[in-house]
C-alpha positions in Angstrom: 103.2 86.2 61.1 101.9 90.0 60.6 101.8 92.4 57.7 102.0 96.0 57.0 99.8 97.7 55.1 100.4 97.3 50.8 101.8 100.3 49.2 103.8 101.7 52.1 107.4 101.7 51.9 107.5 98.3 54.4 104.4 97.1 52.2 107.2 93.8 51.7 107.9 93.3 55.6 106.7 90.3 57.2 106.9 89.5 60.9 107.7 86.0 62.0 108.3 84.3 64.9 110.8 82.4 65.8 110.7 78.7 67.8 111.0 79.0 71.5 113.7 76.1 71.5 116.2 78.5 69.0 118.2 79.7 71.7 121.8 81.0 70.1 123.8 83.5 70.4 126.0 85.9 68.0 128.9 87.0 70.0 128.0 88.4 72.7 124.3 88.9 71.4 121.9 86.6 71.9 119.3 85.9 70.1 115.5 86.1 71.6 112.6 84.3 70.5 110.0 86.1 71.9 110.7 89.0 69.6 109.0 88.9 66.0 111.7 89.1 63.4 110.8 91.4 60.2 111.7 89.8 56.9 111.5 91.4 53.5 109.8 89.2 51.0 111.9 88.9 47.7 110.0 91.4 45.1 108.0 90.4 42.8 107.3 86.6 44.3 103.9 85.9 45.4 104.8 82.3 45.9 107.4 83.3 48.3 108.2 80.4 51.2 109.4 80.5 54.5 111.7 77.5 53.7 114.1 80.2 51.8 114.5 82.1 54.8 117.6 83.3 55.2 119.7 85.6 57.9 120.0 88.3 54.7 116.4 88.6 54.2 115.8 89.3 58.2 118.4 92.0 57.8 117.3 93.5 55.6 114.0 93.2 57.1 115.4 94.9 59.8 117.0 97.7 58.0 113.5 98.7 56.1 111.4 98.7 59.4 114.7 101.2 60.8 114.9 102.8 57.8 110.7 103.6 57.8 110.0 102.8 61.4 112.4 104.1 63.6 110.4 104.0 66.8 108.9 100.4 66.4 109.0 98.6 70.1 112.0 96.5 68.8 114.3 99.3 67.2 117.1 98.9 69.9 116.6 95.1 69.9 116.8 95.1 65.8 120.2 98.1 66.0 121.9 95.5 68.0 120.8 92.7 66.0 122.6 93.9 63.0 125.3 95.2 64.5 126.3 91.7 65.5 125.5 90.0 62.6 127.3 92.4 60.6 130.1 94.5 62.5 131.5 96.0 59.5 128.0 97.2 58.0 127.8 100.8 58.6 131.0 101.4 56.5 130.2 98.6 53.7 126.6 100.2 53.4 128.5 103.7 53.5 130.5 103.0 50.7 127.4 101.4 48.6 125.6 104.5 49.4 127.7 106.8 48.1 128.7 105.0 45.1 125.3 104.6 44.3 124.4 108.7 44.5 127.6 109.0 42.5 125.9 106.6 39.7 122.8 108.3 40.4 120.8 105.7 41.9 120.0 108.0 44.0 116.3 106.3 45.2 118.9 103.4 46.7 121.3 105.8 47.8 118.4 107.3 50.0 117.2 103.9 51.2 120.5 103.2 52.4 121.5 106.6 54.4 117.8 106.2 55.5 119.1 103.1 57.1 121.8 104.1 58.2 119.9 106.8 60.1 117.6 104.5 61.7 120.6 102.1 62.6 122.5 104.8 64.4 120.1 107.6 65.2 122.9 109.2 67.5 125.4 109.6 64.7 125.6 112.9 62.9 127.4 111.9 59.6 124.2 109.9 58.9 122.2 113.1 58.5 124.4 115.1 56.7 124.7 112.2 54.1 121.1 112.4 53.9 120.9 115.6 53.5 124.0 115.7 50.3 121.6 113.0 48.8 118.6 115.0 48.2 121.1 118.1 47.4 121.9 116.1 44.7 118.2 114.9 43.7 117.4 118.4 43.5 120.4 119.0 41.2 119.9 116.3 38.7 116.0 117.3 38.6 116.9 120.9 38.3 119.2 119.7 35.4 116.3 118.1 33.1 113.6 120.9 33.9 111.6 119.2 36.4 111.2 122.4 38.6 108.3 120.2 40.8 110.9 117.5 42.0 113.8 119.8 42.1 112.0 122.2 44.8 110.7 118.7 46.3 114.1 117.7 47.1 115.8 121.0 47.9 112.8 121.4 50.4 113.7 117.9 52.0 117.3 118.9 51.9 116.7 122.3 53.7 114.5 120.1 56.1 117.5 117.8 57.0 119.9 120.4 57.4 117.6 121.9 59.9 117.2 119.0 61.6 121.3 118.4 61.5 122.1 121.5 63.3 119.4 121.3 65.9 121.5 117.9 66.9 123.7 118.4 70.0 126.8 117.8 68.6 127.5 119.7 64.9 130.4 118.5 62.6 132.2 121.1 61.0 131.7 119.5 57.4 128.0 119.8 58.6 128.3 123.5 58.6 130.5 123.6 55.7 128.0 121.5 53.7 124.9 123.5 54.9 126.8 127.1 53.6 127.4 125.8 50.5 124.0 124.6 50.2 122.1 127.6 51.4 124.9 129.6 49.2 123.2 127.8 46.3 120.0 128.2 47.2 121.1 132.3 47.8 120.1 132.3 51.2 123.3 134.4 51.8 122.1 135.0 55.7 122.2 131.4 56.5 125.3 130.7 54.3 127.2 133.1 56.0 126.4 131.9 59.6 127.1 128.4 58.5 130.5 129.3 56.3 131.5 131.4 59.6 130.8 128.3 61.6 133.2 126.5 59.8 136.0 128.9 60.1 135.7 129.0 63.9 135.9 125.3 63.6 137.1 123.8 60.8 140.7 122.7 59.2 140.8 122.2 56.3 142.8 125.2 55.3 142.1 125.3 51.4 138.5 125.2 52.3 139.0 128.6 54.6 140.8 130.3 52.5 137.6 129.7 49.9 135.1 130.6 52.6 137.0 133.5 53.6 136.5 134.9 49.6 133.1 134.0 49.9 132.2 135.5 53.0 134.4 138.9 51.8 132.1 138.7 48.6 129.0 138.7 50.1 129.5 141.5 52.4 131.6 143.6 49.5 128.5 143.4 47.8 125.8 143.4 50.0 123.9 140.3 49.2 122.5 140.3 52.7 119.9 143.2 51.6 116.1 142.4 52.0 115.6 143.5 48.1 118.0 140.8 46.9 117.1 138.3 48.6 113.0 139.4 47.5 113.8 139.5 43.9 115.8 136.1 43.9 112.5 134.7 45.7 110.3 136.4 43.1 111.6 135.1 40.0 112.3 131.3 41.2 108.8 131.2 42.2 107.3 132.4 38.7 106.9 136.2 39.5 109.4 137.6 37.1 108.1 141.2 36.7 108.4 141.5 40.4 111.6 140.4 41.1 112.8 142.2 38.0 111.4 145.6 40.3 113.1 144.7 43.3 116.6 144.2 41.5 117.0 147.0 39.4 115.9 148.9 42.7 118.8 147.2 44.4 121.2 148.0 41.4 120.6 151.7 41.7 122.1 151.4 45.0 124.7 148.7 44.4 125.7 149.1 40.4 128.5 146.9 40.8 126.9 143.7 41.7 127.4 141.0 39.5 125.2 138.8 41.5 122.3 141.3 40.4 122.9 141.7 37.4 122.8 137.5 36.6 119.6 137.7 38.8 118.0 140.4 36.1 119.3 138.5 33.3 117.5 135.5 34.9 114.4 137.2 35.1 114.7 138.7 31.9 115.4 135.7 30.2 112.6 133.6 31.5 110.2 136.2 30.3 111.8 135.2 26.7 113.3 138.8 26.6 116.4 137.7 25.2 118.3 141.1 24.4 117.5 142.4 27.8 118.6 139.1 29.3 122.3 139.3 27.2 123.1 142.9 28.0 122.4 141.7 31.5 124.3 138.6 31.4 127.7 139.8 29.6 127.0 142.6 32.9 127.7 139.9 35.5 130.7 138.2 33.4 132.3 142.0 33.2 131.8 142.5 36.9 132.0 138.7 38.3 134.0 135.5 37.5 133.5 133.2 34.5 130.3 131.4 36.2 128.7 128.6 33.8 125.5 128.7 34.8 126.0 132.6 33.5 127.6 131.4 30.2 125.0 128.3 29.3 122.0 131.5 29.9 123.9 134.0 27.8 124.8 131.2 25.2 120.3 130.6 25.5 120.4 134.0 25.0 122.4 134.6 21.7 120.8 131.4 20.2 117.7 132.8 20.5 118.3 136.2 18.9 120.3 134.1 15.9 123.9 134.7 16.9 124.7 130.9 16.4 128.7 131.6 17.0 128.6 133.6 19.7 126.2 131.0 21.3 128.7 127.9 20.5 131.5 129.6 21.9 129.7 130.3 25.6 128.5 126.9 25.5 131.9 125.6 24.7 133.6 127.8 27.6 130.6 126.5 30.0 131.2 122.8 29.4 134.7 123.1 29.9 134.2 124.2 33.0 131.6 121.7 34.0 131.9 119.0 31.2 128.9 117.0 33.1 126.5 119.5 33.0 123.6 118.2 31.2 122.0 122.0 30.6 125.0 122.5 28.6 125.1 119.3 26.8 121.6 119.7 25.7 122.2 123.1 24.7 124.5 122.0 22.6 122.1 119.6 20.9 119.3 122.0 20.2 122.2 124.5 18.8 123.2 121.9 16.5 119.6 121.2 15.1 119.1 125.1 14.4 122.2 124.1 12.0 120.8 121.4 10.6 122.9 119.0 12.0 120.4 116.4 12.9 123.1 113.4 13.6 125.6 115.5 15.8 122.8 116.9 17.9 121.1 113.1 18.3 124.9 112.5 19.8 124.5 115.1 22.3 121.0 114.3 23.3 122.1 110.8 23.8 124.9 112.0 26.2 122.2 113.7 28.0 120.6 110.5 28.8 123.8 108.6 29.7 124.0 111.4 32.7 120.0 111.8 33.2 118.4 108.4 31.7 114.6 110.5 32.4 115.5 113.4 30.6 112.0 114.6 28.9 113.6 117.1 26.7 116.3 114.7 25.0 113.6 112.4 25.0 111.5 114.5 22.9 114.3 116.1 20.6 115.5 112.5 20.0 111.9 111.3 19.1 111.7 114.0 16.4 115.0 113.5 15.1 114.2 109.9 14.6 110.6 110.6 12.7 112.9 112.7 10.1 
C-alpha cells in the first residue's frame, strides 16, 4: 500500500494491491491484479480499515488520481476501469456537476468536471464545462467584493478557454461561450473573433440574431480602439486617474459611446466622486440600453450624494432585471439602514447570504444590526 503526500488534493488516496488469485472480469474488462488500485479513505477516519473496502471507494479513488493526476502510469487502465464499472457515469456525474454549480457548490462542481476531464481527456464539452465553472466562481466572488478570488477565477477561466480552442476539434457553443466571456471581460477583439466563429458555425438562430447586434455594436462604436481597451485595463486594476485620461480622450473622438461613458462613471465612482460618476452614468443609460450593472452604480451613486428615492427606484429597476443579483440586494439593505429601517435591511442582508453564504459585507452589516 502507498501514499501520497498530506495536504495535496490526493492527500486521501491510498494504493493497494490486489490478490494474484482475483481474476474477474466486468464485461468485457477484466480486471488485473498486478495494477495498484487507488482508494480514497473516507474523511475524517483515522481508524479507517481495509475490511470496508468497497468498489465505490476505488472509484472514486480512481476519479481523484484522474481528476489530479492525469498522466499517472495507470490512467488508461483506471478510464477503462470506470467506464465498465459504470457505463452511464459521464452523464450521471454531468448532471451532479451542473446541479451542483447551479446550487453553488461550486468547489464540487469543479472536482467533478475535473474528473470528467481526466476520464475523457479527448472530449471537448469537458473543457468548456470547466471553463463555465470558474466563469461562474469569478461571478459569485465578484458579487461579494472579493476582487483577489474573482481575478483568481476569471484568470483560470481565460486559461481554460485557451486551452479549449487550441484543441483540434472546437464546438461551436465553445466559441459562443468564450465571446460571451471575453465580452464580459471587455476584451472586444477576442469576443468578436469568437462571436464571428459562432456565426460561421453555429445554429441556433436566436443566438445569431443576438451575436449579430453585438457584433454591429461593437464596430458602430468602436470598442476595438487601443484607448478603450487601456482605460478599461486601468481602472480594473486600481489606476483610476489613468484610465479616467484615456476615456475621456476616447470620448472626444467617439461622444456617442455609451460603453465609455459607463467606463468613466466607473472610474469616477471608485474614486468616491459621486456627482461626476452620476452625470456619467445617466450618460450611458441615455445613449445605451437599460444595463443593471449601470443602474445598481448610478443607484451607489445617488445614495451617496443623499437622493434616497432616486436611489430606491434604480435599485428597484436593477433587480427586476436581475432579481438574483446580490450587489443589488445588498444595496438594498445598506439603503434601508440610511432610513433607519434596521429590520427590513437585516431581511435583505439575510437574502444575500441565502445566494452568497460567505458574504463579508452582509456579514458585517448583520453583526451591527444585531449589537443595536
Amino acid at each position: 500500500m502507498s501514499d501520497y503526500a498530506e495536504k495535496s488534493p490526493l492527500s486521501r488516496i491510498v494504493f493497494i494491491s490486489i490478490p494474484d488469485h482475483l481474476d474477474r472480469t466486468i464485461g468485457d474488462f477484466r480486471v488485473d491484479p498486478g495494477k495498484p488500485l487507488p482508494v480514497e479513505k473516507p474523511e475524517n477516519r483515522e481508524d479507517w480499515k481495509m475490511s470496508e473496502l468497497s468498489w465505490e471507494m476505488i472509484i472514486a479513488g480512481m476519479l481523484r488520481v484522474l481528476a489530479h493526476d492525469p498522466d499517472h502510469e495507470h490512467a488508461d487502465y483506471y478510464r477503462d476501469f470506470v467506464r465498465a464499472a459504470r457505463p452511464s457515469i459521464v452523464d450521471d456525474l454531468t448532471e451532479t456537476a451542473i446541479l451542483k454549480a447551479r446550487n453553488r457548490d461550486f468547489d464540487l462542481a469543479e472536482e467533478i468536471f475535473k474528473a470528467l476531464r481526466g476520464l475523457l481527456p479527448d472530449d471537448p464539452r469537458t473543457l468548456m464545462n470547466l471553463a463555465l465553472v470558474y466563469e461562474q466562481r469569478a461571478d459569485a466572488y465578484e458579487g461579494i467584493g472579493n476582487d483577489e478570488l474573482s481575478t483568481h477565477y476569471t484568470g483560470l477561466a481565460f486559461e481554460t478557454y485557451k486551452e479549449l480552442f487550441s484543441e483540434e476539434e472546437i464546438l461551436p457553443e465553445a466559441h459562443l461561450n468564450g465571446g460571451f466571456f471575453f465580452l464580459k471581460q471587455r476584451n472586444y477583439e477576442k469576443a468578436r473573433f469568437h462571436l464571428d466563429s459562432y456565426l460561421k458555425v453555429g445554429a441556433d438562430e436566436e443566438k445569431r440574431n443576438e451575436i449579430r447586434r453585438i457584433i454591429k455594436e461593437i464596430d458602430s462604436q468602436n470598442l476595438l480602439d487601443t484607448l478603450f481597451k487601456e482605460a478599461y485595463d486601468f481602472i480594473r486594476m486600481g489606476k483610476e486617474e489613468e484610465g479616467i485620461v484615456k476615456i475621456n480622450r476616447f470620448l472626444e473622438s467617439y461622444p456617442k459611446v455609451w460603453n465609455a461613458w459607463f467606463l468613466l462613471g466607473w472610474g469616477h465612482r471608485r474614486l468616491q466622486r459621486y456627482s461626476e460618476a452620476k452625470t456619467a452614468f445617466l450618460k450611458a443609460l441615455e445613449l445605451g440600453p437599460e444595463q443593471p450593472d449601470t443602474l445598481n452604480e448610478l443607484a451607489i451613486c445617488y445614495m451617496e450624494l443623499g437622493d434616497i428615492s432616486e436611489s430606491r427606484k434604480r435599485l428597484t429597476r436593477a433587480l427586476a432585471l436581475e432579481p438574483e443579483n446580490v450587489k443589488i440586494i445588498s444595496n438594498f439593505g445598506i439603503l434601508a439602514l440610511k432610513e433607519g429601517r434596521e429590520e427590513e435591511a437585516a431581511s435583505y442582508f439575510k437574502t444575500v447570504l441565502e445566494f452568497e453564504p460567505d458574504d463579508p459585507i452582509a456579514r458585517r452589516y448583520l453583526e451591527k444590526i444585531a449589537q443595536h
